[in-house]
C-alpha positions as CSV (number, residue, x, y, z in Angstrom):
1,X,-33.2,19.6,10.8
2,X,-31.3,16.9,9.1
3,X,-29.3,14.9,11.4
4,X,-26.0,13.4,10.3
5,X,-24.8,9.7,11.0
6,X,-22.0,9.9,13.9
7,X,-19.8,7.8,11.8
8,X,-20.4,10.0,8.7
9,X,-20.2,13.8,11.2
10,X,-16.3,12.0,12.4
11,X,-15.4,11.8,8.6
12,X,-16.8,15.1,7.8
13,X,-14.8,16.6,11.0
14,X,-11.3,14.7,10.3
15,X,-11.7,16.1,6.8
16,X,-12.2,20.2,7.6
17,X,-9.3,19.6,10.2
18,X,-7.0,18.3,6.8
19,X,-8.4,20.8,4.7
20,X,-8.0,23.7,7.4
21,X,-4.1,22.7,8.4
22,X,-3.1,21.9,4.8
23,X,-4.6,25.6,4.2
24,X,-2.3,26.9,7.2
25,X,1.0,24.7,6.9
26,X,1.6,24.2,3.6
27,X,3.5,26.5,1.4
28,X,3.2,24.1,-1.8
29,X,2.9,20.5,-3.0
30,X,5.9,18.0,-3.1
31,X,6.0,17.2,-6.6
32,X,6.9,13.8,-9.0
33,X,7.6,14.3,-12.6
34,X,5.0,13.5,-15.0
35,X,2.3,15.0,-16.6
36,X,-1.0,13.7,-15.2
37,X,-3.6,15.9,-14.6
38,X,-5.7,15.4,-11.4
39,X,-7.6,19.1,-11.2
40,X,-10.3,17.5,-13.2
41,X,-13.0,15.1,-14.6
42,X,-10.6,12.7,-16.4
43,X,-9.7,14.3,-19.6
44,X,-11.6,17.7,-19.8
45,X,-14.8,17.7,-22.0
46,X,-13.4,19.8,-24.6
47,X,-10.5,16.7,-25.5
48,X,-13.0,14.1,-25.7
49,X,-16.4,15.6,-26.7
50,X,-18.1,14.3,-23.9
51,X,-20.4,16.5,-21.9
52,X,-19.5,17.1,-17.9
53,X,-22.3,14.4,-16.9
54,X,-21.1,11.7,-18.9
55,X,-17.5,12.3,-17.9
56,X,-18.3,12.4,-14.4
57,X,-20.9,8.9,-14.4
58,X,-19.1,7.0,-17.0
59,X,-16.1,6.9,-14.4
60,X,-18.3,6.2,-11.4
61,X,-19.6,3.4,-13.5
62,X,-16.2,2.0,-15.2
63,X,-14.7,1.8,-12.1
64,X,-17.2,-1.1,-10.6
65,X,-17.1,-2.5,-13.8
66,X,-13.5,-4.1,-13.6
67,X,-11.0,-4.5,-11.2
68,X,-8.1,-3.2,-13.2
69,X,-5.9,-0.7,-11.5
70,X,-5.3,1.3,-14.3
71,X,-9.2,2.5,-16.7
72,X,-9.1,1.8,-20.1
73,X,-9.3,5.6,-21.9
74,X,-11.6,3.7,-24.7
75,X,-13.5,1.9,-22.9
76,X,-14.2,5.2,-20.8
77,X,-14.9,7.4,-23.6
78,X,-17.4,4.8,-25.1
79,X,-19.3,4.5,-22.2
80,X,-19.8,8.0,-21.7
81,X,-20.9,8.6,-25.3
82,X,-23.3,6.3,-24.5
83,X,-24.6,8.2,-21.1
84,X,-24.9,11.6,-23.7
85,X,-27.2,9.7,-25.8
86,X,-29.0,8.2,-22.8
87,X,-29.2,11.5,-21.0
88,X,-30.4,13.8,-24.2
89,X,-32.9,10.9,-24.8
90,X,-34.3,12.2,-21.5
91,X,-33.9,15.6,-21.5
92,X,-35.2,16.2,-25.2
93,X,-39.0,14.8,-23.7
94,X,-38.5,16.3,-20.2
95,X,-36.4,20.1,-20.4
96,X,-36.6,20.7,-17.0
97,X,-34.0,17.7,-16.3
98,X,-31.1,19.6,-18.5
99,X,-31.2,21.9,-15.0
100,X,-30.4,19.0,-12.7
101,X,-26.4,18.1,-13.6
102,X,-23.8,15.2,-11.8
103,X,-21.7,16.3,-9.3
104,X,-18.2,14.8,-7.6
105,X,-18.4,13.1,-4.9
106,X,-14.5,13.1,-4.2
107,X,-11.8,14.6,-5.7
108,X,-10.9,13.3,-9.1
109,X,-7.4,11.5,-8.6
110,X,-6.9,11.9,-4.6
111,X,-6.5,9.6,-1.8
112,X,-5.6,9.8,1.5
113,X,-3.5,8.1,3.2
114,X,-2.9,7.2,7.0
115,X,0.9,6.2,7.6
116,X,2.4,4.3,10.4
117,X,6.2,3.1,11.3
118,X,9.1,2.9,8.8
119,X,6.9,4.1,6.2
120,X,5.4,7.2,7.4
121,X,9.1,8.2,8.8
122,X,10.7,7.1,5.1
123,X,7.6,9.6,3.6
124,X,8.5,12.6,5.7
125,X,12.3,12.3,5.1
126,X,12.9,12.0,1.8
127,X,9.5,13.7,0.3
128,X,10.0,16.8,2.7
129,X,12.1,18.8,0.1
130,X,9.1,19.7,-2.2
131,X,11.5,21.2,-4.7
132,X,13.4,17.7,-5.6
133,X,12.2,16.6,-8.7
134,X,11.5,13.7,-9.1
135,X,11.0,12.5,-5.9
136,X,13.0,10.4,-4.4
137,X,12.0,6.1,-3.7
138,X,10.8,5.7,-0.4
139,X,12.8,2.4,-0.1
140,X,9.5,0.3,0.4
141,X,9.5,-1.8,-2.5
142,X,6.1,-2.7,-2.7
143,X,4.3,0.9,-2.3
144,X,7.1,2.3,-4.4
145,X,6.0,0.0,-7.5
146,X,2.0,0.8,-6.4
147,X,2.8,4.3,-6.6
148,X,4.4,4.1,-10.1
149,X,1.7,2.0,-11.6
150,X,-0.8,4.4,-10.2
151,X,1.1,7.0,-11.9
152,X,1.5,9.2,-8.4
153,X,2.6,12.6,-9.6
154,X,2.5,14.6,-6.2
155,X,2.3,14.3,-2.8
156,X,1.4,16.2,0.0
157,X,2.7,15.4,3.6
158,X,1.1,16.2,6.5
159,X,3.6,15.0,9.2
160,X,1.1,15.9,12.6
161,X,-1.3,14.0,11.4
162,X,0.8,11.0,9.6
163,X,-1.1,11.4,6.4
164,X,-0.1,12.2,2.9
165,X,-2.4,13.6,0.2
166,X,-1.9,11.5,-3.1
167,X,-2.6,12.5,-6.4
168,X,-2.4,9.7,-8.8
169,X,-3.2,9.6,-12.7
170,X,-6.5,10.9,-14.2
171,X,-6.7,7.1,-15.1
172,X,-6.6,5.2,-11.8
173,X,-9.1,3.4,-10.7
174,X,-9.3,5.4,-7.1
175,X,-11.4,2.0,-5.7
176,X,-8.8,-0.5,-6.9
177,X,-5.8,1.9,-6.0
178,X,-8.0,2.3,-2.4
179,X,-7.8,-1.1,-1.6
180,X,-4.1,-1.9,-3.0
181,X,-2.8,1.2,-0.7
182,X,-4.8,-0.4,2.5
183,X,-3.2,-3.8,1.6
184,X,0.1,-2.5,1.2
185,X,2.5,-2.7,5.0
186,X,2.7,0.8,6.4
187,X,-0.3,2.1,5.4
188,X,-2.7,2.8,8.3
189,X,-6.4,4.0,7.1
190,X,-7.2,5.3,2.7
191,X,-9.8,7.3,1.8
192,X,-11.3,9.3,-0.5
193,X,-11.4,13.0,-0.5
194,X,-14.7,13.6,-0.7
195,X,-16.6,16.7,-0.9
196,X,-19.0,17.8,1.5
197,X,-22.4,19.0,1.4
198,X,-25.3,18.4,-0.8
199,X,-26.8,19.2,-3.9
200,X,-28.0,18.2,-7.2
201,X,-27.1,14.8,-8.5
202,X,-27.6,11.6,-11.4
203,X,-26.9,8.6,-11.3
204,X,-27.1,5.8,-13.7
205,X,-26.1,2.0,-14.7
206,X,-27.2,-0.4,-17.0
207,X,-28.7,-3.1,-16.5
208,X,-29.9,-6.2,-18.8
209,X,-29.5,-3.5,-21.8
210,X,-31.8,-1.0,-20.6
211,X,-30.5,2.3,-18.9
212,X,-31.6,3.0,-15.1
213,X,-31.3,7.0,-14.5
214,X,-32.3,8.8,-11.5
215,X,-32.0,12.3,-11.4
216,X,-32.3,14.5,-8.1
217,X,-32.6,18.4,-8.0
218,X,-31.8,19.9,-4.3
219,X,-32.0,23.6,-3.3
220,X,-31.8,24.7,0.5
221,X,-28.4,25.6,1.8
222,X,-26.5,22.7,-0.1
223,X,-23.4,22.8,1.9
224,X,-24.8,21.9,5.0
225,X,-27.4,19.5,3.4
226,X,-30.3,20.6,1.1
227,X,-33.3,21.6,2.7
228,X,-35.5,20.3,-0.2
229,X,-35.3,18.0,-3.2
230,X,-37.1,16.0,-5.9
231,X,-36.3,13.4,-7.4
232,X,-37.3,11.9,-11.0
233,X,-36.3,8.7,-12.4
234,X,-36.6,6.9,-15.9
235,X,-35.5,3.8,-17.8
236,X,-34.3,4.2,-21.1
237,X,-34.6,0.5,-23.0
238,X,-33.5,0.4,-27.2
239,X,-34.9,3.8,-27.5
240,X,-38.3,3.4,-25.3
241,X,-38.5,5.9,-22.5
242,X,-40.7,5.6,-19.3
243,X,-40.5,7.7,-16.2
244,X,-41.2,6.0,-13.3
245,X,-42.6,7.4,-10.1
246,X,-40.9,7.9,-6.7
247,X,-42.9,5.4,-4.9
248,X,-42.5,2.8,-8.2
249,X,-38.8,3.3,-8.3
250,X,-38.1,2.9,-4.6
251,X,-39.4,-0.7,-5.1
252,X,-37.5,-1.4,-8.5
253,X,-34.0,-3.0,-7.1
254,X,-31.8,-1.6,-10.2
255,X,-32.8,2.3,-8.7
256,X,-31.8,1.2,-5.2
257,X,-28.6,-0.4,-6.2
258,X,-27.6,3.0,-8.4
259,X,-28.1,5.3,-5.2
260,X,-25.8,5.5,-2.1
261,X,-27.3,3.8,0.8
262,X,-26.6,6.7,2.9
263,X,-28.3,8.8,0.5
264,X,-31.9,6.7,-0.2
265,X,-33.6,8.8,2.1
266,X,-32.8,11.6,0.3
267,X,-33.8,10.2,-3.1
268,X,-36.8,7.9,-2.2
269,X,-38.6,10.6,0.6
């Protein structure tokens, strides 16, 4: 039996009670004008030739890689053109790892947000009228320009539990836009919206030129954790690829870094 981290089981338990009274209270979202689309992975694969993988790792990876609020759709694409070599490099020698694919860890495009004081009682006022299009300012300066910049296109209030679901452009940078919401005066707690459970995963980075990919296939009732897994990693270097044993890459600090510390028990077992 796999037992969960207290801190980790709270987060897990404040997020089914969201999911379960959005579910039961709300009749629809509270829209802004625009045309953003935060349903899926960035732009979807079909618009920019990349596969799912690469889409889904090239913006894990671009969003450590600068501190921009906004990602540059370029720069994005590039990288991930890069990960579909990387990743065909490996599945080409090794099949069985075309089975093994990325998955989300949050929601594309969604925060959460904890209000408090004039700003949680501006939010429910003037964004309760779901049907007003666009939205009205909330009259706080400061998170109305954040919002903008973000390109926040709807919003969904939760008034019992002083929390609003934010869906910002398929271009934010959701750990830059984190930390600017937490900064900003009136905003209690942000977080993701992650997505529970287990199952298969990649993950990947570069590093002095050469690629660091780890690969983990999971089976096992997922949603409540995975009762079983393997995990296979490689380092792909100008076109030179070496897999590297469990038990070598737990020791290789590029393999560590590219996994989720609450995860490396899961990857290195």
């Amino acid at each position: 039996m796999q037992l969960v981290e207290p801190a980790r089981l709270h987060a897990h338990l404040r997020h089914f009670c969201l999911v379960a009274l959005l579910t039961v209270v709300m009749a629809g979202p509270f829209s802004f004008s625009g045309s953003h689309d935060s349903t899926g992975t960035l732009a979807a694969s079909s618009d920019t030739g990349l596969s799912r993988d690469a889409t889904i790792l090239a913006q894990r990876l671009h969003q450590t890689l600068n501190d921009d609020l906004m990602l540059d759709d370029l720069a994005l694409q590039e990288l991930g053109r890069e990960i579909d070599l990387v990743l065909a490099q490996i599945r080409n020698r090794h099949p069985r790892m075309a089975d093994i694919s990325a998955r989300q860890w949050h929601r594309p495009s969604v925060l959460l947000l904890e209000l408090e004081g004039d700003l949680q009682d501006a939010v429910v006022e003037r964004w309760k009228n779901g049907n007003v299009v666009p939205l009205p300012l909330t009259g706080h300066a400061t998170f109305d320009e954040l919002n903008a910049r973000a390109g926040l296109h709807r919003a969904e209030v939760l008034p019992s539990l002083s929390t609003v679901i934010m869906h910002v452009g398929n271009l934010a940078n959701l750990r830059v836009a984190r930390e600017a919401y937490a900064a900003t005066e009136g905003v209690r707690r942000t977080s993701f919206d992650e997505i529970l459970g287990d199952g298969p995963d990649i993950v990947a980075a570069n590093s002095g030129g050469a690629w660091y990919v780890a690969l983990r296939n999971a089976w096992g009732d997922c949603p409540s954790g995975c009762i079983h897994s393997e995990s296979f990693f490689f380092i792909v270097d100008r076109g030179r690829l070496e897999q590297v044993t469990p038990r070598d890459a737990e020791n290789i600090p590029q393999f560590r870094t590219i996994i989720p510390t609450l995860e490396q028990t899961r990857w290195f077992p």
